[in-house]
VMD Tcl script that draws the C-alpha trace (Angstrom):
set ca {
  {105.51 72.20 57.88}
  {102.84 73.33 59.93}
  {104.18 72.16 63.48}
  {107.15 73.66 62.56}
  {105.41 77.19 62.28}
  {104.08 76.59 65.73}
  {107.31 76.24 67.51}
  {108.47 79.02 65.46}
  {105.51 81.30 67.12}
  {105.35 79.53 70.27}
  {109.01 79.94 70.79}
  {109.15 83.77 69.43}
  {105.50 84.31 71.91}
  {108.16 83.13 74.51}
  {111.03 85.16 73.96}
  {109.05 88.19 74.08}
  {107.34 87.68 77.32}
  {110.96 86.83 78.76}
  {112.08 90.05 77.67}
  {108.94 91.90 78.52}
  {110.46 91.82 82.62}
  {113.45 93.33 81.98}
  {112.77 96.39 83.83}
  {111.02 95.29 86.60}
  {112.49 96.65 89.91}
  {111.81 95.16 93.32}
  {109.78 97.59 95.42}
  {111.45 99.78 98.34}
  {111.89 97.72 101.14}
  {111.04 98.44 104.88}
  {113.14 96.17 107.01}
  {113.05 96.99 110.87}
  {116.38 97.24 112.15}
  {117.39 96.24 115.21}
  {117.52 99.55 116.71}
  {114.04 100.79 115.16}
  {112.10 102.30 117.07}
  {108.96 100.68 117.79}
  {105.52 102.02 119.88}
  {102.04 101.13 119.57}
  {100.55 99.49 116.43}
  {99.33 102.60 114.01}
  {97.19 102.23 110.96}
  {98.81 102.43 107.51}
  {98.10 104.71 104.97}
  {98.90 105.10 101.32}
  {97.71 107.06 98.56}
  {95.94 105.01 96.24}
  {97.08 107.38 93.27}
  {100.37 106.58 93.89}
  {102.05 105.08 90.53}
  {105.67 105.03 89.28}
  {106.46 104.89 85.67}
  {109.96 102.82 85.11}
  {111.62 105.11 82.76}
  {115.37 105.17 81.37}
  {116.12 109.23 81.52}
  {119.90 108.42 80.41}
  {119.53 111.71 78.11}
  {118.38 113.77 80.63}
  {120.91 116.44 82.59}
  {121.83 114.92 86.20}
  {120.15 116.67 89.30}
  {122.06 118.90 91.59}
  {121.94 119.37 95.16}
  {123.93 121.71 97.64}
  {126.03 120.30 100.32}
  {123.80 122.37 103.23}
  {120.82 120.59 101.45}
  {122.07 117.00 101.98}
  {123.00 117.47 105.31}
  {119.93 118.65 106.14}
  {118.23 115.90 103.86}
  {120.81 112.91 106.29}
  {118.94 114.50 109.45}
  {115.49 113.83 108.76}
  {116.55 110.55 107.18}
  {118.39 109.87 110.34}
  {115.13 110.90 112.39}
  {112.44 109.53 109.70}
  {113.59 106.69 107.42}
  {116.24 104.67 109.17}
  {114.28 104.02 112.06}
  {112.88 101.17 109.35}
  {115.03 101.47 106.21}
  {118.77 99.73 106.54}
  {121.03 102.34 104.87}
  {122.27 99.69 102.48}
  {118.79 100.21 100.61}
  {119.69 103.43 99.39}
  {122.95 103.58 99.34}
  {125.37 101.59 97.58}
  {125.39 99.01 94.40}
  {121.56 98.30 95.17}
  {120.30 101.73 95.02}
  {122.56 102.68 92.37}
  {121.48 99.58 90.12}
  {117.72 100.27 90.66}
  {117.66 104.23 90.31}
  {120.67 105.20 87.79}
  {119.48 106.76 84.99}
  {116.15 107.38 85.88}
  {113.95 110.77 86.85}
  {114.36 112.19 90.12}
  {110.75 112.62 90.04}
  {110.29 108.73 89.84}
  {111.65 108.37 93.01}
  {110.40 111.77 94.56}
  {106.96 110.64 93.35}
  {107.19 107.24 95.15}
  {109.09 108.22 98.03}
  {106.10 111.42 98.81}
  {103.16 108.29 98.08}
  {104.63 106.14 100.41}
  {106.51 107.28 103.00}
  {106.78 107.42 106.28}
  {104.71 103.78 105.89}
  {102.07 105.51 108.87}
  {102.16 108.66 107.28}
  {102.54 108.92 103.85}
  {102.77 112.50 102.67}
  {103.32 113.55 105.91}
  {106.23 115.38 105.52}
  {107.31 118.74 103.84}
  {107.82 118.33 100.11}
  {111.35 120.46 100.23}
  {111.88 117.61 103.21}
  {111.21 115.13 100.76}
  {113.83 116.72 98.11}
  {115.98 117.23 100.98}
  {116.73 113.38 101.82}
  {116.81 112.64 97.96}
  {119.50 115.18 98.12}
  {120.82 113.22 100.75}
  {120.64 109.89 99.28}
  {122.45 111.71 95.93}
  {125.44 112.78 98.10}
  {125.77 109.38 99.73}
  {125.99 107.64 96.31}
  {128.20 109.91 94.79}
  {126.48 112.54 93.09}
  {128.28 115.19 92.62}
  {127.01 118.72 94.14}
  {126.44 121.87 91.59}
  {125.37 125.01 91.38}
  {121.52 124.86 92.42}
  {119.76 123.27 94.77}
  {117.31 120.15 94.19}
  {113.79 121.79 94.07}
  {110.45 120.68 95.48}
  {109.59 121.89 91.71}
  {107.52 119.05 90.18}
  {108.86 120.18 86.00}
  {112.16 120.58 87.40}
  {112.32 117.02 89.40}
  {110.91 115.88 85.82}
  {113.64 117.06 83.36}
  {116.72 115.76 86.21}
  {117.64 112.20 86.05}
  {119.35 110.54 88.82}
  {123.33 110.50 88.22}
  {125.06 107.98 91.01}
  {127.77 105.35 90.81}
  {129.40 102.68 92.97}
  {132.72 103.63 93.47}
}
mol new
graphics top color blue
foreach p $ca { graphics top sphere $p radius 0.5 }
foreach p [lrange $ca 0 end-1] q [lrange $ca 1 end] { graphics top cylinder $p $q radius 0.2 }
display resetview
């Protein structure tokens, strides 16, 4: 009777330490491509505060962005992030899979923390909003009303909305 209440613990231990990594996400990659542009080594920064919370935000309202927004979010991705990033990181089945459903301030929050890898913070936060606005067109988010605000509550109560088509 007794070993038989082990493997009964042992075995339920188990199953809950499987399902306890559900929801972990690879993190963003940064994968030169062959026409990056490359110059002399610099030192790499990162904010040490930095954190990102996996969340489901499925009941949340999706985010809006205007079309003027996105295209001026593709042109500093264009000049900032795909001199490293391969657009099939954030857009597509990949992105779409990762981010769904979740807070636009999940991803604002690690994008800002991060990014550029020398320079993290080093851009504008409406810049920032601007390429997520971007990266929402390119995936199929529809465009509304309002634009997507540097706006830290508003970024908050906004979940991602994107499909593969």
């Amino acid at each position: 009777m007794r070993a038989s209440r082990w493997i009964v613990v042992t075995f339920a231990l188990g199953a809950g330490c499987a399902t306890a990594a559900v929801n972990v996400r690879p993190p963003l990659g940064a994968v030169l491509s062959s026409s990056a542009k490359t110059g002399a080594p610099v030192p790499l920064r990162a904010d040490p505060n930095t954190k990102v919370i996996l969340s489901s935000a499925a009941a949340l309202p999706p985010a809006t962005y205007l079309p003027a927004q996105a295209a001026h979010g593709k042109e500093i991705y264009d000049q900032t992030c795909a001199t490293c990033h391969q657009a099939t990181k954030f857009v597509g089945q990949e992105f779409v899979e990762s981010w769904n459903d979740r807070r636009v301030y999940d991803f604002y929050s690690l994008v800002r923390g991060t990014m550029p890898l020398d320079n993290p913070g080093g851009l504008k936060d409406q810049e920032y909003v601007d390429v997520i606005a971007y990266l929402l067109k390119a995936n199929h988010a529809p465009a509304g009303p309002d634009s997507l605000a540097a706006d830290t509550a508003a970024l908050r109560s906004h979940k991602i909305d994107v499909h593969y088509p």
